[in-house]
Biopython code that builds the backbone (N, CA, C, O; Angstrom):
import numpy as np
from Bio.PDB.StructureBuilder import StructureBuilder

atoms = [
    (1, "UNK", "N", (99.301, 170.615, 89.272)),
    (1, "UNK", "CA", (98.727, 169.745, 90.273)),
    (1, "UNK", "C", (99.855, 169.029, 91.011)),
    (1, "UNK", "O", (100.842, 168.503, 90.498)),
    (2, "UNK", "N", (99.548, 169.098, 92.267)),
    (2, "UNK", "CA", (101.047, 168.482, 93.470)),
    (2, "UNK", "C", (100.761, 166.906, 93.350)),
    (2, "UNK", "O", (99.712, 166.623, 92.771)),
    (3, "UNK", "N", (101.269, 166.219, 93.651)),
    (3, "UNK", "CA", (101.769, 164.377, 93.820)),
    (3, "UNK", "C", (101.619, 164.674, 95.471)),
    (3, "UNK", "O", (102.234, 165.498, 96.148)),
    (4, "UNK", "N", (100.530, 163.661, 95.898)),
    (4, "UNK", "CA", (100.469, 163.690, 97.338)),
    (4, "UNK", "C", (101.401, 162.314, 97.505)),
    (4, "UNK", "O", (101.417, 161.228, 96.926)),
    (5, "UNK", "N", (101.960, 162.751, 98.295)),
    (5, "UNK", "CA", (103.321, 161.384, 99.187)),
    (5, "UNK", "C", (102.966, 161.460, 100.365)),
    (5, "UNK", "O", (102.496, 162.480, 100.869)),
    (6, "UNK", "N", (103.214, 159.999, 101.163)),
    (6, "UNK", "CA", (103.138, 159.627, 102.061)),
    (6, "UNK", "C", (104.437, 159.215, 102.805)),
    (6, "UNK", "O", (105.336, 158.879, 102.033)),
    (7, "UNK", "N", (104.676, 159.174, 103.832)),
    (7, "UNK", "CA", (106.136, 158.802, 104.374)),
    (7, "UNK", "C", (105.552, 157.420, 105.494)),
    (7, "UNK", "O", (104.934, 157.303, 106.552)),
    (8, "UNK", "N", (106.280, 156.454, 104.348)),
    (8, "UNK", "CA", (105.804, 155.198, 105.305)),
    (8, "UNK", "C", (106.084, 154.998, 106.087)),
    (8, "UNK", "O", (105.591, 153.952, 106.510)),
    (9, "UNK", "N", (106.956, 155.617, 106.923)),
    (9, "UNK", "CA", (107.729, 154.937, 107.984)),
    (9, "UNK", "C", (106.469, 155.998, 109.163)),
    (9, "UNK", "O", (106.678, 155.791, 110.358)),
    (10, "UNK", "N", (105.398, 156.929, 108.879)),
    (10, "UNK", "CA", (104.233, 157.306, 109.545)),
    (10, "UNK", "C", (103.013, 155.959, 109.446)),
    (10, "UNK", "O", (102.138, 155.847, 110.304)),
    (11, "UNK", "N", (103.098, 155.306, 108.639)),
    (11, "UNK", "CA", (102.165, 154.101, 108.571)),
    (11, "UNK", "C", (103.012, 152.874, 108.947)),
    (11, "UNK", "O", (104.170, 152.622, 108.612)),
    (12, "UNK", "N", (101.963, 151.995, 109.907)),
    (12, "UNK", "CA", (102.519, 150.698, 110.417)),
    (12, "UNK", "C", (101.933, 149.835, 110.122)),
    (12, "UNK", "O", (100.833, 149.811, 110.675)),
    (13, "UNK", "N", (102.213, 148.670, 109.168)),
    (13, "UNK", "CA", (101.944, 148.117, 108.635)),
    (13, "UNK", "C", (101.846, 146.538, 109.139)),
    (13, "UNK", "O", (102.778, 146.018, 109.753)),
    (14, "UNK", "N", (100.675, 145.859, 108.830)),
    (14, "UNK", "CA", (100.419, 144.303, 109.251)),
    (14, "UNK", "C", (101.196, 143.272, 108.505)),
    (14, "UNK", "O", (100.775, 142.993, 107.382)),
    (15, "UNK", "N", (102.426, 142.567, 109.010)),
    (15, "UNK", "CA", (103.123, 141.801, 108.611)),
    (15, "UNK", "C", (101.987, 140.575, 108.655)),
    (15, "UNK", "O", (101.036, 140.240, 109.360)),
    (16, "UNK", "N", (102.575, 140.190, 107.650)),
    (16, "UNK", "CA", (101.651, 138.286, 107.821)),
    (16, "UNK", "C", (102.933, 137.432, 107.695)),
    (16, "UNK", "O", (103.910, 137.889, 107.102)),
    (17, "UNK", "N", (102.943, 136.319, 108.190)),
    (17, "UNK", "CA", (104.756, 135.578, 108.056)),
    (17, "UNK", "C", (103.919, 134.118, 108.532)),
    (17, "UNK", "O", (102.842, 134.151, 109.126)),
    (18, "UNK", "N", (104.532, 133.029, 108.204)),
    (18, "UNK", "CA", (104.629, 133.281, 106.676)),
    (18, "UNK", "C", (103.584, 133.549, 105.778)),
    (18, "UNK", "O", (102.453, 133.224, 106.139)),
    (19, "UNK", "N", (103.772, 134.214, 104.397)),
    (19, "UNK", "CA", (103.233, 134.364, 103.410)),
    (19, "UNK", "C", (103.539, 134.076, 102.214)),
    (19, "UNK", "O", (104.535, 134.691, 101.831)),
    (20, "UNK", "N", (103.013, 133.275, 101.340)),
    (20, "UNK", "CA", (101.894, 131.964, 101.273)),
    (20, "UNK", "C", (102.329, 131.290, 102.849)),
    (20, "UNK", "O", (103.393, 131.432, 103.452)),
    (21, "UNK", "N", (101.205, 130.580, 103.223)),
    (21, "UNK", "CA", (101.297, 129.707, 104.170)),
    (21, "UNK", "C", (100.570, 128.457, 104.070)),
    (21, "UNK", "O", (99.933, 128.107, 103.077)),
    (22, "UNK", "N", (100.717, 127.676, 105.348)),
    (22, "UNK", "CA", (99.592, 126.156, 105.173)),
    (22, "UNK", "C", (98.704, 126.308, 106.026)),
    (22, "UNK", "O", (98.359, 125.345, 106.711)),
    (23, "UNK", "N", (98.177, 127.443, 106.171)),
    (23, "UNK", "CA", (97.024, 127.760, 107.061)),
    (23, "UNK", "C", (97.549, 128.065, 108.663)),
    (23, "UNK", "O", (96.898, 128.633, 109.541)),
    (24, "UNK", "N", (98.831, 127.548, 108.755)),
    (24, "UNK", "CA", (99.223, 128.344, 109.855)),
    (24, "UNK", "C", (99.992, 129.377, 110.261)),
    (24, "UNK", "O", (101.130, 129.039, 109.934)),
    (25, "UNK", "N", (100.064, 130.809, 110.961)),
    (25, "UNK", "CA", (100.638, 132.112, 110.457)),
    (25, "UNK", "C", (100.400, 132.679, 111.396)),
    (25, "UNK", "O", (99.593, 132.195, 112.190)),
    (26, "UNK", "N", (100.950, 133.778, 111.622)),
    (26, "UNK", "CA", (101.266, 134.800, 112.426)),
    (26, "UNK", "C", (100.650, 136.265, 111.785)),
    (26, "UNK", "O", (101.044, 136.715, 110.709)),
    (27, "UNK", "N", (99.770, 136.829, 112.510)),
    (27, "UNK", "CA", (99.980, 138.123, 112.347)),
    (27, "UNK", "C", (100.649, 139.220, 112.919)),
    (27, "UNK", "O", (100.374, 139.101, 114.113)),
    (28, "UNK", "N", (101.366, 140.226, 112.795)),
    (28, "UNK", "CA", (102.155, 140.774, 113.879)),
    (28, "UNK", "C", (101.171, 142.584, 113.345)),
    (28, "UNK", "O", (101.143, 143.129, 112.241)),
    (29, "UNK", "N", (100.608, 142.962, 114.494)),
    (29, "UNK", "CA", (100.244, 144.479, 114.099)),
    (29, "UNK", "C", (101.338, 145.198, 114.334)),
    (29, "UNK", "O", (101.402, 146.119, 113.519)),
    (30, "UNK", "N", (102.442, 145.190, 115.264)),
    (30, "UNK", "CA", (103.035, 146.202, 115.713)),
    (30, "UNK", "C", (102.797, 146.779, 116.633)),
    (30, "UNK", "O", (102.659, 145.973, 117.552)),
    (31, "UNK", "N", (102.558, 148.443, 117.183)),
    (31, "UNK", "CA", (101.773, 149.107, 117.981)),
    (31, "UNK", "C", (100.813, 149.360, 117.487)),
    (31, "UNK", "O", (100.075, 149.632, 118.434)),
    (32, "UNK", "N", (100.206, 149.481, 116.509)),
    (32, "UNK", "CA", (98.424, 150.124, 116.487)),
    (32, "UNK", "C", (98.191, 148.932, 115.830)),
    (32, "UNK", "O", (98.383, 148.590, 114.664)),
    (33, "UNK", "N", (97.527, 148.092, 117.255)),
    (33, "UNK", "CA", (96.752, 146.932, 117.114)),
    (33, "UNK", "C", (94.860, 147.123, 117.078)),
    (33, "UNK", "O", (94.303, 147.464, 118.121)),
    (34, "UNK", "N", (94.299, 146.951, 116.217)),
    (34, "UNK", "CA", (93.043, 147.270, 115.515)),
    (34, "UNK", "C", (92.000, 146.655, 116.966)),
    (34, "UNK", "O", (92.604, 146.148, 117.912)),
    (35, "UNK", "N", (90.570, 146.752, 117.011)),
    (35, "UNK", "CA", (89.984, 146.306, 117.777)),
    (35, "UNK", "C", (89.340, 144.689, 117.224)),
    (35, "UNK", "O", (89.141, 143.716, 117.950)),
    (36, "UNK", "N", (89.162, 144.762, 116.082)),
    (36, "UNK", "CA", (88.300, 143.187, 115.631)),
    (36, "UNK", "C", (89.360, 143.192, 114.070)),
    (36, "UNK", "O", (89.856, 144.026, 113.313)),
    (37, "UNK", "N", (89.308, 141.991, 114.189)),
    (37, "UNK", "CA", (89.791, 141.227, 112.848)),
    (37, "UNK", "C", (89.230, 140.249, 111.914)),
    (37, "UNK", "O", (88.526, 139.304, 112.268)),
    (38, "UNK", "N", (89.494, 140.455, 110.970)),
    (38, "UNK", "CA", (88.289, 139.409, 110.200)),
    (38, "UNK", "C", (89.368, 138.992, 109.046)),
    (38, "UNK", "O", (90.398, 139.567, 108.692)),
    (39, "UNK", "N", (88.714, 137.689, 108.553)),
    (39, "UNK", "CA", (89.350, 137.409, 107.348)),
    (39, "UNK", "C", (88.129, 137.052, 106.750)),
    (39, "UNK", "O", (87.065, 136.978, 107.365)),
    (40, "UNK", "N", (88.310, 136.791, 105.326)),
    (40, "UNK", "CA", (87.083, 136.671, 104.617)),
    (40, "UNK", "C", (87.529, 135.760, 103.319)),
    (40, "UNK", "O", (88.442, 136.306, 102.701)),
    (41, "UNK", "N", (87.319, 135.136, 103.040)),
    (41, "UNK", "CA", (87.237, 134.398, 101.630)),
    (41, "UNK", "C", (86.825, 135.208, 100.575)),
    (41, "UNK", "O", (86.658, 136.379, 100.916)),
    (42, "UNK", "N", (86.545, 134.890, 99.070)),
    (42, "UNK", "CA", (86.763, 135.479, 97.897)),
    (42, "UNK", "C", (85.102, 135.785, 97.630)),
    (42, "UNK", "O", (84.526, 136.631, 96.945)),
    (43, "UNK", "N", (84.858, 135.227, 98.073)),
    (43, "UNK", "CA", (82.900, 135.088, 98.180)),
    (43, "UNK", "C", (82.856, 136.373, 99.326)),
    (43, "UNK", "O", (81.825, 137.020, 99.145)),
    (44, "UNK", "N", (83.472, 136.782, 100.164)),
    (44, "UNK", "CA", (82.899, 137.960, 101.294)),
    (44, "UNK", "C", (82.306, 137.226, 101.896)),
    (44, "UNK", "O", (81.287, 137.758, 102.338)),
    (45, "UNK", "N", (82.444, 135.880, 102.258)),
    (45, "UNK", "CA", (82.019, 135.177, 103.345)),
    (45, "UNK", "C", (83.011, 135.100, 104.756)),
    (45, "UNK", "O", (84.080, 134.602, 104.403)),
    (46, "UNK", "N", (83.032, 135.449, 106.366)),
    (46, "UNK", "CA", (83.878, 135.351, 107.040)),
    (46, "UNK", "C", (83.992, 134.480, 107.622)),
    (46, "UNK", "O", (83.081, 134.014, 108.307)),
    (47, "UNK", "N", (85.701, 133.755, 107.488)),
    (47, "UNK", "CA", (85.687, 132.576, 107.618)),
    (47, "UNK", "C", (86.805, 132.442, 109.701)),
    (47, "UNK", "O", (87.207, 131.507, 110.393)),
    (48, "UNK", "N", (86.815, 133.536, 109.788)),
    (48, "UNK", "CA", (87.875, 134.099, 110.930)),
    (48, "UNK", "C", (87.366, 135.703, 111.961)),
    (48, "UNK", "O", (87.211, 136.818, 111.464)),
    (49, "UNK", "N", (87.263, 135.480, 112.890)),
    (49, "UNK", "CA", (86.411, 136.870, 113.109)),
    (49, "UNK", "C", (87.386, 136.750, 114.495)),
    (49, "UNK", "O", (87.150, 135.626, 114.938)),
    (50, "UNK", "N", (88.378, 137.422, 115.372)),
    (50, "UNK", "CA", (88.866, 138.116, 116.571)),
    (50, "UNK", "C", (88.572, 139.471, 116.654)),
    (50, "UNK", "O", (88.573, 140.368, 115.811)),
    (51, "UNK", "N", (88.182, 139.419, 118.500)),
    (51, "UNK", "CA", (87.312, 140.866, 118.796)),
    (51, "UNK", "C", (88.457, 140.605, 120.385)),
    (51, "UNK", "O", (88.182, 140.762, 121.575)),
    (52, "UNK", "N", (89.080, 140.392, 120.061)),
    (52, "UNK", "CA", (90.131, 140.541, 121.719)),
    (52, "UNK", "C", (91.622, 140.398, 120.758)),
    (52, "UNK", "O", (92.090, 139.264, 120.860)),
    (53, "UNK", "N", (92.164, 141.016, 120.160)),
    (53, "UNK", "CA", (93.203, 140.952, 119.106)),
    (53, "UNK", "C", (94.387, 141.359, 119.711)),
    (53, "UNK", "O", (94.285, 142.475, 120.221)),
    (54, "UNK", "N", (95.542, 140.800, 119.836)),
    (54, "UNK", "CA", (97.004, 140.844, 120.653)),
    (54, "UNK", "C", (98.233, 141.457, 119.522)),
    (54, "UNK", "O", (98.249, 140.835, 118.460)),
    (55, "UNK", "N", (99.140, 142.477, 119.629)),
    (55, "UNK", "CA", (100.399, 142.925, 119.046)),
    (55, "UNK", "C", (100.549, 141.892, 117.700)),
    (55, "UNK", "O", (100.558, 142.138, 116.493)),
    (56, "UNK", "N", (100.669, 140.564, 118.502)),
    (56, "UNK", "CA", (101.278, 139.343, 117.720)),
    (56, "UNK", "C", (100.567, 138.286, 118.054)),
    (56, "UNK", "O", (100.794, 137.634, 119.073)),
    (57, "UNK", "N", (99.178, 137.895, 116.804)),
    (57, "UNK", "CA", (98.610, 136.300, 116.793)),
    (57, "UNK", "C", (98.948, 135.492, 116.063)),
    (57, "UNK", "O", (99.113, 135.734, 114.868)),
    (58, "UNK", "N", (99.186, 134.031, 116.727)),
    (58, "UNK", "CA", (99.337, 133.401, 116.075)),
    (58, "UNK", "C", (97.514, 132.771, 115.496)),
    (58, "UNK", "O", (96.535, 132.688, 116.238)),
    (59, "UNK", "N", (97.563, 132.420, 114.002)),
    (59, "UNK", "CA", (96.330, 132.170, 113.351)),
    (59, "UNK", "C", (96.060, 130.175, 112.835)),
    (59, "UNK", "O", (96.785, 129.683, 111.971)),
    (60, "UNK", "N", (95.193, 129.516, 113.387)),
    (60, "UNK", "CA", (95.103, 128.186, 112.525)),
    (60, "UNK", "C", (94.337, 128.288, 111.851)),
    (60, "UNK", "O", (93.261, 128.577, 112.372)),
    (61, "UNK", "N", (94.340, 128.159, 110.555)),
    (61, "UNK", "CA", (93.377, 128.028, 109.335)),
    (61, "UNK", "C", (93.508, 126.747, 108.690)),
    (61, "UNK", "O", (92.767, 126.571, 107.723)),
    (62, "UNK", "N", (94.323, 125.774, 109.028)),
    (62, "UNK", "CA", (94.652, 124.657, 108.282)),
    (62, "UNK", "C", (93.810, 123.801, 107.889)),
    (62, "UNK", "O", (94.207, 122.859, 107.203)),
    (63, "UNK", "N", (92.146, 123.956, 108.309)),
    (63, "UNK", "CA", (91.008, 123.290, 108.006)),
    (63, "UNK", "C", (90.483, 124.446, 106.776)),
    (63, "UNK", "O", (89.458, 124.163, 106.155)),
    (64, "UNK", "N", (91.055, 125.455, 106.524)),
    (64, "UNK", "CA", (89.679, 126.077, 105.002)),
    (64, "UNK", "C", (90.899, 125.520, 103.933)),
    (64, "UNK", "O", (92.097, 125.345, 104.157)),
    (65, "UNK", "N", (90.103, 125.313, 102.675)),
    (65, "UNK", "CA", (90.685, 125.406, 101.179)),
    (65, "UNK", "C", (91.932, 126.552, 101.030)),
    (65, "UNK", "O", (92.101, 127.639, 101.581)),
    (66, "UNK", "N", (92.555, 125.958, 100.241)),
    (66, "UNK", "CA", (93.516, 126.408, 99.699)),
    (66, "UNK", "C", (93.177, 127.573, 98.668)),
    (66, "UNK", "O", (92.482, 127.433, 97.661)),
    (67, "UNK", "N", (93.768, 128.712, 99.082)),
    (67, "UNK", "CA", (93.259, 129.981, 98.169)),
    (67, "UNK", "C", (93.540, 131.553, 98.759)),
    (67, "UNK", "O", (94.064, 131.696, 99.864)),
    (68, "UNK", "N", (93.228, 132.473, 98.100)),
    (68, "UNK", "CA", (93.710, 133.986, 98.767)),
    (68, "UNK", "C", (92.469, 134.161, 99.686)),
    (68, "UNK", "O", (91.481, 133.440, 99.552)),
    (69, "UNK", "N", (92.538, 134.997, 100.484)),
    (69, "UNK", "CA", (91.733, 135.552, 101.617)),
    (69, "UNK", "C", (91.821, 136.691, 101.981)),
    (69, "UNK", "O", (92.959, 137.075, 101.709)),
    (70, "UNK", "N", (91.294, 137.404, 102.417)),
    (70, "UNK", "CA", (91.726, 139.075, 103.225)),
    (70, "UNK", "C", (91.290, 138.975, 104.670)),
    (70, "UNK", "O", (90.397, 138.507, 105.377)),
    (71, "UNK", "N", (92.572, 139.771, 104.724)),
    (71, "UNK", "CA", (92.565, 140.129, 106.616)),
    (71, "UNK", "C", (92.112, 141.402, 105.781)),
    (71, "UNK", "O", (92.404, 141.913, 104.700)),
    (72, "UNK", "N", (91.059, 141.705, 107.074)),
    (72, "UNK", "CA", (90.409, 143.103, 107.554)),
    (72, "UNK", "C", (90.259, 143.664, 108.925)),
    (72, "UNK", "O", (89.724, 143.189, 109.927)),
    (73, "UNK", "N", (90.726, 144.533, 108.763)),
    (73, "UNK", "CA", (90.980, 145.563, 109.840)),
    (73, "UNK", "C", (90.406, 146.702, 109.896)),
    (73, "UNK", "O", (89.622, 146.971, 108.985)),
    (74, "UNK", "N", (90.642, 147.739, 111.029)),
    (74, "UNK", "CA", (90.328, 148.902, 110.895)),
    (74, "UNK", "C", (91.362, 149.971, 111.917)),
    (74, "UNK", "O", (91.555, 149.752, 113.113)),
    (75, "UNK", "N", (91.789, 150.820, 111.360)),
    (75, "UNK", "CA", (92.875, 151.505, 112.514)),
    (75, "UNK", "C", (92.612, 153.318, 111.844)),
    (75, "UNK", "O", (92.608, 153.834, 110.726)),
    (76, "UNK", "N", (92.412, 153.821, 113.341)),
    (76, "UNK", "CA", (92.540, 155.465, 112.683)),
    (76, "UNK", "C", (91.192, 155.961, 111.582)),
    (76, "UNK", "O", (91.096, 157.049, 111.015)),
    (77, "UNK", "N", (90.227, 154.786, 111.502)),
    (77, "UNK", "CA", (88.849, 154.603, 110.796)),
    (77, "UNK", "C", (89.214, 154.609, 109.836)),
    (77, "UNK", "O", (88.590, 155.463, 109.206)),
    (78, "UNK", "N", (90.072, 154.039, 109.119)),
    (78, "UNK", "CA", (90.358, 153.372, 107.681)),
    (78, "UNK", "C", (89.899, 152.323, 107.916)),
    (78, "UNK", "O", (89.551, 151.943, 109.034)),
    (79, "UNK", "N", (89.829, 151.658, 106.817)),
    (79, "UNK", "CA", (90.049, 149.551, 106.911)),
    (79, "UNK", "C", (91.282, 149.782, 105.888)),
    (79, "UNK", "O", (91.742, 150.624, 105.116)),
    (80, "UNK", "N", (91.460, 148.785, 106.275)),
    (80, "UNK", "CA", (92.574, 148.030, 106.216)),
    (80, "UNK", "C", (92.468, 146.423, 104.929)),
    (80, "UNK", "O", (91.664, 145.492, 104.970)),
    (81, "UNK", "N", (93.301, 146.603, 104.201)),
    (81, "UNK", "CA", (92.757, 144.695, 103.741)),
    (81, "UNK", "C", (94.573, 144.452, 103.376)),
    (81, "UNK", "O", (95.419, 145.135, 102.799)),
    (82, "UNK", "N", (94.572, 143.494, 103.865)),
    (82, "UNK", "CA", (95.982, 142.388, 103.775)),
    (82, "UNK", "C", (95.246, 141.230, 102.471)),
    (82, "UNK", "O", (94.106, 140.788, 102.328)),
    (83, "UNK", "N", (96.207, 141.092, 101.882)),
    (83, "UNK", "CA", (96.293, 139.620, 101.289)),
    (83, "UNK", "C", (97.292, 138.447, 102.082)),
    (83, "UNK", "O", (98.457, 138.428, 102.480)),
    (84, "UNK", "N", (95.699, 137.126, 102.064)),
    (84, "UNK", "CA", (96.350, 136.052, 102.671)),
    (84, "UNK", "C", (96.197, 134.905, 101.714)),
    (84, "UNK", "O", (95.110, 134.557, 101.252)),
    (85, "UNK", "N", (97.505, 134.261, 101.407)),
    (85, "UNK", "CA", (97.539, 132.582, 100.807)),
    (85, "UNK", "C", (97.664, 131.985, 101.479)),
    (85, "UNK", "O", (98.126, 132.315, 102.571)),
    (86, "UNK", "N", (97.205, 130.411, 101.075)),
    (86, "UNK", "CA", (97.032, 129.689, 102.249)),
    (86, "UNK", "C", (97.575, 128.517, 100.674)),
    (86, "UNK", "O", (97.511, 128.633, 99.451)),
    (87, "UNK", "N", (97.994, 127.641, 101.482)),
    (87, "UNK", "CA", (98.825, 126.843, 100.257)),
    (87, "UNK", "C", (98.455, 125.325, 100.794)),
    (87, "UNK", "O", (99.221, 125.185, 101.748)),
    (88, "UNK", "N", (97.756, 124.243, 100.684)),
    (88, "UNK", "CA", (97.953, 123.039, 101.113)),
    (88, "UNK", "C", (98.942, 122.100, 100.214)),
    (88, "UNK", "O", (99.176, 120.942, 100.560)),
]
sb = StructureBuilder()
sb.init_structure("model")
sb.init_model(0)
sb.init_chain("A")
sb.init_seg("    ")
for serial, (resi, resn, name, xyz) in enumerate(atoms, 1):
    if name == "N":
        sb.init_residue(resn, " ", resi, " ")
    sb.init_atom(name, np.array(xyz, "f"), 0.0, 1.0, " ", f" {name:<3s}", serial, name[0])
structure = sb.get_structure()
């Protein structure tokens, strides 16, 4: 049985900076910038939803709790999930 490999430098990947943060952050897509973005809390509740999404957003979250979150995406009809900390 073969080992399927991937060559990452074919996948472009969603920087988050900083990471942990204090609710305020940057996402940078790169070139394959997704159509809607979501983040979601640990419950699958969405606490962040962009449907006009730019290369490079800047994000304020500094009003939710302190805790992990996921960015969700979708590119090439995958999704996508990032881990986000948010640190007060």
């Amino acid at each position: 049985m073969g080992v399927l490999s991937i060559n990452d430098e074919d996948i472009e990947q969603l920087s988050i900076y900083p990471n942990p943060n204090n609710g305020l952050f940057t996402l940078d897509f790169g070139t394959q910038v997704p159509e809607d973005v979501f983040i979601s809390n640990t419950l699958g509740e969405i606490i962040f939803l962009n449907s006009q999404v730019k290369p490079i957003e800047t994000v304020d979250l500094s009003d939710v709790a302190a805790g992990v979150y996921c960015v969700i995406y979708q590119l090439d009809g995958m999704k996508q999930v990032n881990k986000l900390v948010i640190q007060q």
